[in-house]
N, C-alpha and C positions, 0 to 999 in steps of 0.2 A: 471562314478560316481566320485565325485571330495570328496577328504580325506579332513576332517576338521584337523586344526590346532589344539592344544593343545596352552589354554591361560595359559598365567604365571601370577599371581595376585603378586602386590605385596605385603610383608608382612604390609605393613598401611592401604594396602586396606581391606584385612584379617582381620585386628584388630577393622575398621569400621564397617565391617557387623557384625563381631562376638558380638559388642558393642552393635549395633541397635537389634540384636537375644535377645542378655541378657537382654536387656533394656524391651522390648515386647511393643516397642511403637506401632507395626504395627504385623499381623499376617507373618509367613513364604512366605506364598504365594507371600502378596505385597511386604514385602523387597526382594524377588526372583525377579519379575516384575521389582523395581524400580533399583537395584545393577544390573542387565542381568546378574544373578547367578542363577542356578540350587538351588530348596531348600534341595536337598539331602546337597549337599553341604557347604549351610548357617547352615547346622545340625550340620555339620562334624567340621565346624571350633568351631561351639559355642561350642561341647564338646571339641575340642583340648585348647580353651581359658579357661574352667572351669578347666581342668587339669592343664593347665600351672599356673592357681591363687593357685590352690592348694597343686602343688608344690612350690610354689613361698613361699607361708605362713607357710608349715612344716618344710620349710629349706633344702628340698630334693635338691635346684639348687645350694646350698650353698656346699653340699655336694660332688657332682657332679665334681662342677667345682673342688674342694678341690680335687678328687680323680683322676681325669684328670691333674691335676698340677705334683700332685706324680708320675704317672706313664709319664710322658715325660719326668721328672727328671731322672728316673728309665731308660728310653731307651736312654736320651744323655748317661748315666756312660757306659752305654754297650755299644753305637756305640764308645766311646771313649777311653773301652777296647779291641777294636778290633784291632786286627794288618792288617797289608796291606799289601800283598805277592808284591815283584818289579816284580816280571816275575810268575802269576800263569801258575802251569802246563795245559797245554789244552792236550788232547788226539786227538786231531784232528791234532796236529803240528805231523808231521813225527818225528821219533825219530831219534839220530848218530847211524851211521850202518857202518861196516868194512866191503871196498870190495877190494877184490884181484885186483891188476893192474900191469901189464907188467913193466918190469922196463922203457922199452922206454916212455912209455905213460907216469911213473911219472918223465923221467926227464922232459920229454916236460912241468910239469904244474912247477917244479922249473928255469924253462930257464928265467932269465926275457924276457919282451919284446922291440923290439930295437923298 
């Protein structure tokens, strides 16, 4: 069996059918036939496009954006109070450790090298 594709519509095309729905120049069925859209679908936009008019006209996107504008303001101050460690601790790095060594052994590591 061969997997169907998932269409991406874009959103002009979206805003035609949702247009030709609201309009009711034609029943769901034909503009399903005539766009090769599902009428579940042509249902699903015309209700996102009556939402979108009706937040459009209460002022809810005005809102919206206004509340969104505040809060990215709100998180540049904070990434801008943030300090930046030059060497974070990691716990994965070994730590300095004291080990016992012969006196020979540590003149050999002060010898320079000829």
């Amino acid at each position: 069996m061969m997997s169907r594709t998932r269409k991406n519509h874009p959103a002009s095309f979206k805003a035609k059918v949702a247009l030709s729905a609201l309009r009711e120049d034609a029943p769901i069925s034909e503009l399903a036939l005539k766009f090769g859209v599902p009428a579940t679908v042509i249902h699903r936009w015309k209700r996102e496009a009556l939402a979108a008019m009706e937040a459009g006209f209460s002022g809810k996107l005005e809102k919206a954006t206004t509340n969104q504008e505040a809060q990215i303001h709100e998180l540049h101050a904070k990434i801008g109070s943030c300090r930046v460690r030059e060497r974070p601790r990691s716990r994965s790095l070994p730590q300095e450790r004291c080990v016992k060594v012969s006196p020979h052994t540590a003149q050999a590591f002060h010898e320079p090298i000829a």
